[in-house]
N, C-alpha and C positions, 0 to 999 in steps of 0.2 A: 976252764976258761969259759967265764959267761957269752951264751950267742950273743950276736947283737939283732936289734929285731927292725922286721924290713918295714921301710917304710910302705904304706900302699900310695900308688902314683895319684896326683889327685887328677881330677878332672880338668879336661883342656875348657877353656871358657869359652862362650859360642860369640863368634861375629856377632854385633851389634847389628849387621846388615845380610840376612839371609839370601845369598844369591841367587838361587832357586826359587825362591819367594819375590825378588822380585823380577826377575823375569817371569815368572806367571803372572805378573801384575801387569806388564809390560804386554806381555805377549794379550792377556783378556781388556786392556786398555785399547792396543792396537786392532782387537777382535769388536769391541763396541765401536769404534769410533767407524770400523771398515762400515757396519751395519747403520751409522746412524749418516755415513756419503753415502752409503745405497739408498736409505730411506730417501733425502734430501734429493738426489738423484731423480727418483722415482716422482718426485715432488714435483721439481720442474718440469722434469718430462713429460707431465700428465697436464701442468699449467701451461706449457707452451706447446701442447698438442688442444688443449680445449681452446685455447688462444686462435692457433690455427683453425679448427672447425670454428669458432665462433665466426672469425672473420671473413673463412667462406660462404658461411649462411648468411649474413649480411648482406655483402656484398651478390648474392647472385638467386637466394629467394626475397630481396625488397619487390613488394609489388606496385606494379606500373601500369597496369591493364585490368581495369574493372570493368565487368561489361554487366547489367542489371537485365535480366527477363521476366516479363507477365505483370508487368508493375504498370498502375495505369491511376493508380489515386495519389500514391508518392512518387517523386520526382527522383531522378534517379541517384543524385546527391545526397537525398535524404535516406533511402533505401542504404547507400554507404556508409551514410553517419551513423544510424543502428548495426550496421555487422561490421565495422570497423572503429569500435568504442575508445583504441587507446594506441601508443604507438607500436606496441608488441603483434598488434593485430593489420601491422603494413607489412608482416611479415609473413610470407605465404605457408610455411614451416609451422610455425606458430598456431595461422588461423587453421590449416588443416588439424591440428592437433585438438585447438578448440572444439570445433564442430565435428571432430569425427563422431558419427553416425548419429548427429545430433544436430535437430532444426532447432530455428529461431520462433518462439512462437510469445502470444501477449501482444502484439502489436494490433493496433485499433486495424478492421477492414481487413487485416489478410491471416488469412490460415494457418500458411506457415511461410518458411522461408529458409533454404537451403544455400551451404555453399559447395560449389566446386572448384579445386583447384585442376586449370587447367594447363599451365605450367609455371615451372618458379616464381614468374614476373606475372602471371594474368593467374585471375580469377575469376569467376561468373557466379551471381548469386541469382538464385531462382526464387521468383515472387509467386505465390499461390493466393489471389486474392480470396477472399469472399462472395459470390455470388447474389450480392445485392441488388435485391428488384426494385426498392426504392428505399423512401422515410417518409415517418408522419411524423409530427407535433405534438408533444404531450409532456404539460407540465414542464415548460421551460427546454425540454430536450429536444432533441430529432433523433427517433427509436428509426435506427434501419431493419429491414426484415430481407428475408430469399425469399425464392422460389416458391416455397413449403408455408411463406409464414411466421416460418421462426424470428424474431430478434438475436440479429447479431452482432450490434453494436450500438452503445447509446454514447451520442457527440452533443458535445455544445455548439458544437459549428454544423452548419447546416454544407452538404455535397453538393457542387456545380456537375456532378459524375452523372447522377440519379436521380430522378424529378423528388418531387414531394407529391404524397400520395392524400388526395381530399374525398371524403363523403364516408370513408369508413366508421361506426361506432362500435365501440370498445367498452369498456368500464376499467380495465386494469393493464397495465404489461409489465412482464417479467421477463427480465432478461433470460436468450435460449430456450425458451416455451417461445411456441405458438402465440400469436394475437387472435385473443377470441372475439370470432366475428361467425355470422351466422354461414355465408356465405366464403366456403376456404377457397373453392377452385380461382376465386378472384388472385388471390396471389400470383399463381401461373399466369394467369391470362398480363398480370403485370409487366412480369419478367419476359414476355413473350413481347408486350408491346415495345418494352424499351431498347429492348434486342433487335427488333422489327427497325424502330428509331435508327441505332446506330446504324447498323445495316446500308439505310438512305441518308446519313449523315444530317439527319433529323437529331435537334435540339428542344425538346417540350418542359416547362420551367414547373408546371404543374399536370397532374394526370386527377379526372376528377371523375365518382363515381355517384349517381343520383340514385336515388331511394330503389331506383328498379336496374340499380347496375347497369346503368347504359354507360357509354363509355364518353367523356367530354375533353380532349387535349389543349393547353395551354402554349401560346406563341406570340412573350411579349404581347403584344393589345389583340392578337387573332385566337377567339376561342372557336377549336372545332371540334363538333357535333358528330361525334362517330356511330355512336349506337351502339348497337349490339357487336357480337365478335365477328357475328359474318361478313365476311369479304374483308376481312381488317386486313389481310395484306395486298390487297388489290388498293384500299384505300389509303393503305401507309403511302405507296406507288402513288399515286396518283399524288398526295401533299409536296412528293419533292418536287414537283413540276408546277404546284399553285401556289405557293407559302412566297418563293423568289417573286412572285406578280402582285404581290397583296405587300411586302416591306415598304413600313412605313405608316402604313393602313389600319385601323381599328376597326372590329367587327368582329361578324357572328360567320360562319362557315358552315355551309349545312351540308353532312354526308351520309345524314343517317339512312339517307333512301335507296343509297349508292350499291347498286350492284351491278352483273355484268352485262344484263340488258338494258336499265335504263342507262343507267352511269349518269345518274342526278345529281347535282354537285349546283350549289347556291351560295353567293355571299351576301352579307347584308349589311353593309358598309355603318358603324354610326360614327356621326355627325360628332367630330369634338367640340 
């Protein structure tokens, strides 16, 4: 009797939808999505925490309190319009960040210029002029010079700060050199005078210097006759007490003779 022959079992057919597979779908679905609310999370947290600091820097370093020192050729308005150029710099946050460890310089007459913040709301900017003895005239400009001589600023506008200086010759200047003149210690003596000036709250519109350096001051229609450097602060002293009796008056002022024995002093009224 023939066997009969076995069938072999066929294969079972796989789910169209592997359950396994899709809960790993599920499961790394649910795993990105956790990671992209953590992201978004982090997002806001970070925009509503910069929100918050922004708001309290606003709010509590806006500056309300400028105070300007050392400034005496710009007004103190103008001193703020150069160190607070845009709105970000009404913020004391800001402008400390600006100028940390870092002056202001370029600006016609002063050296430099510093700030400090003195609290959230106030600040103080520090003016370091230039130490201008006077100016002279040349070729359209008014060349200011120090102490030393140097040129250190050339203006179109002529200084009500610092007289203008007459009788020097020159042939060239450059700016930050020296003015060649034969006679340098004249510069001191300049800076000396007009110092002298303030001092007695002496205003002289001209300072003028004669072939032998003698020294001649200008006061509106009163020119006076100083001479030499001797006794020039004995004679500054004395103009504050004669200049108020002469207003109004034109003339010559003689003090060249002026010293602490005679104490000569002469006016010579002319005739308008």
């Amino acid at each position: 009797m023939a066997k009969k022959k076995r069938r072999k079992p066929r294969p079972r057919k796989k789910n169209n939808i592997d359950i396994r597979s899709f809960f790993e779908k599920i499961t790394d679905s649910l795993r990105y999505n956790r990671s992209l609310y953590i992201i978004i999370g982090i997002v806001i947290a970070l925009f509503t925490v910069g929100l918050l600091v922004f708001t309290y820097i606003r709010d509590n370093y806006t500056i309300t309190n400028v105070y300007v020192t050392g400034n005496t050729h710009y007004t103190n308005e103008e001193v703020i319009d150069m160190v607070m150029t845009d709105k970000l710099c009404h913020n004391s946050l800001y402008l400390s960040l600006k100028y940390r460890n870092k002056s202001i310089e370029g600006v016609p007459f002063v050296e430099k210029m510093s700030v400090e913040i003195v609290s959230p709301d106030t600040v103080r900017i520090n003016v370091y002029e230039k130490a201008v003895a006077g100016y002279i005239s040349y070729l359209g400009h008014y060349i200011y010079f120090d102490r030393d001589g140097i040129v250190v600023e050339s203006s179109l506008e002529a200084s009500d700060d610092v007289p203008e200086v007459l009788g020097l010759s020159f042939s060239y200047v450059v700016l930050y050199e020296k003015l060649p003149i034969d006679n340098e210690e004249v510069f001191e003596e300049i800076l000396d005078i007009t110092q002298l000036l303030s001092k007695y709250n002496l205003k002289a519109n001209k300072i003028f210097f004669d072939s032998e350096y003698n020294l001649y001051l200008y006061f509106e229609g009163i020119e006076v006759s100083i001479g030499t450097k001797d006794y020039i602060d004995e004679k500054i002293i004395q103009l504050q007490y004669i200049l108020p009796k002469l207003e109004g008056k034109t003339g010559l002022l003689e003090m060249k003779d002026y010293d602490e024995d005679t104490k000569n002093v002469t006016f010579q009224e002319k005739k308008q």
